[in-house]
C-alpha positions, -999 to 999 in steps of 0.1 A, spaced: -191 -281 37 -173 -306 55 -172 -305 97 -138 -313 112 -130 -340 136 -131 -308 162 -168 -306 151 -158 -272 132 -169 -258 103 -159 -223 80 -188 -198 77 -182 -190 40 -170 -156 37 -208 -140 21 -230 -152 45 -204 -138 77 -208 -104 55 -244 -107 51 -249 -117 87 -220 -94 98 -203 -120 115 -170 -108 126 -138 -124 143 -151 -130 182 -186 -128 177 -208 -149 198 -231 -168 179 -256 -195 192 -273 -227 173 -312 -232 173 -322 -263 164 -353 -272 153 -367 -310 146 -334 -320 119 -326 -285 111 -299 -261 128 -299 -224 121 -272 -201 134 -282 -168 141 -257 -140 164 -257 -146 203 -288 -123 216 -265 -107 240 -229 -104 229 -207 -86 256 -211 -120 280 -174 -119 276 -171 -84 287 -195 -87 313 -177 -123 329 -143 -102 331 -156 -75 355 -171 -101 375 -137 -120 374 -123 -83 382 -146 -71 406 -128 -70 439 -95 -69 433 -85 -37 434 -55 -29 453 -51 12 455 -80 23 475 -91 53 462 -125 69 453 -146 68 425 -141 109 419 -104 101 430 -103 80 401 -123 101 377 -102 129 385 -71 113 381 -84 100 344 -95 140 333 -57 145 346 -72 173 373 -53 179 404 
């Protein structure tokens, strides 16, 4: 395996099936004295979890939560 001048490299395709690696999974390195493992990021919704922050606030109907709720169940 040969690292790109980006400092990539392709998974091959058995180990992302063994490890169930999928497109957008966050993974993280561990390295340990001259050896790197690559194991799945412990927590993996970071990215869902930094796009409600980025959201939080900017809402610009005000309405209620049960409002809301409500409106979603399509109740009058």
């Amino acid at each position: 395996m040969r690292i790109t001048s980006k400092g990539q490299v392709t998974i091959p395709q058995h180990v992302r099936k063994k490890l169930g690696l999928l497109p957008h999974t966050e993974v993280e390195f561990v390295v340990e004295g001259n050896v790197a493992y690559l194991k799945k990021a412990k927590e993996s919704n970071r990215r869902g979890k930094a796009l409600v922050e980025k959201m939080r606030g900017r809402a610009t109907v005000k309405m209620t939560t049960d409002e809301i709720m409500a409106l979603t169940r399509g109740e009058h």
